[in-house]
N, C-alpha and C positions, 0 to 999 in steps of 0.2 A: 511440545517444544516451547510454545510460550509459557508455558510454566515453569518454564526454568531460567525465565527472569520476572519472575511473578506475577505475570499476567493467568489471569482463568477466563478464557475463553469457553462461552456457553453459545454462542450468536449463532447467525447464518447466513449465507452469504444475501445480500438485498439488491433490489436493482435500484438505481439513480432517480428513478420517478418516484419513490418512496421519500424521498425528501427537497423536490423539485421546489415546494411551498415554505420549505427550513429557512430563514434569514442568517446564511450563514459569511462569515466576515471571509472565508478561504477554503475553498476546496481544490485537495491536492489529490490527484489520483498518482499512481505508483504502476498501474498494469500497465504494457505498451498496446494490450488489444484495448485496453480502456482509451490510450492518448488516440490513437488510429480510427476506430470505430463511435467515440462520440469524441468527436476535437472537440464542441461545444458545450457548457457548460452553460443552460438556461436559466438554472434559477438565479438567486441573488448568490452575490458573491465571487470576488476573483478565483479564477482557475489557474492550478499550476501543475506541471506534470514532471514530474520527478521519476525517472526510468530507471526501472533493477533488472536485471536478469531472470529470467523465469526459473525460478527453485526446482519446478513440477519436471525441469525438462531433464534435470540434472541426470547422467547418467557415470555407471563404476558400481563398488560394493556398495553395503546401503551403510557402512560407516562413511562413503566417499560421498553420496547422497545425500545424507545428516549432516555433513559436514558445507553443504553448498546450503542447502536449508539455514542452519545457522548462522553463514556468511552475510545471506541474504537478508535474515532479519537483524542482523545487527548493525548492517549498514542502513537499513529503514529506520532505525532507531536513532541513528547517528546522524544522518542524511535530513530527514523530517525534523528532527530538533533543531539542527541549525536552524535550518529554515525558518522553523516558529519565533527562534528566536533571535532572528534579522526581521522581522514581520512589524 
């Protein structure tokens, strides 16, 4: 499905202590068990939590499914851009 606004996703998912040492200028997480389960945000860098809907939970046909899937990443796309660029 990211492919089909150009993205090729090869990654995996990572946990947060994998870049605990990053100097990074913002981190934004998007999952609400992410904002809930670590509200904190240790390493460098402001934290900002921007909340979607869970895609995974979507339930109907699997074009009704696909269809919240892609809702969901294009308001991520939409939602994060602003943001980066009000920053």
């Amino acid at each position: 499905m990211l492919s089909e606004i150009g993205i090729q996703h090869a990654g995996r998912s990572k946990s947060a202590d994998e870049y605990r040492a990053v100097p990074f200028d913002l981190v934004v997480t998007v999952c609400d068990d992410a904002a809930e389960n670590c509200p904190v945000w240790l390493g460098k860098g402001r934290r900002v939590h921007v909340g979607f809907p869970d895609a995974a939970k979507a339930t109907g046909s699997e074009d009704e499914v696909l269809a919240v899937f892609r809702q969901v990443r294009d308001d991520i796309a939409a939602r994060i851009g602003e943001l980066l660029n009000s920053a």
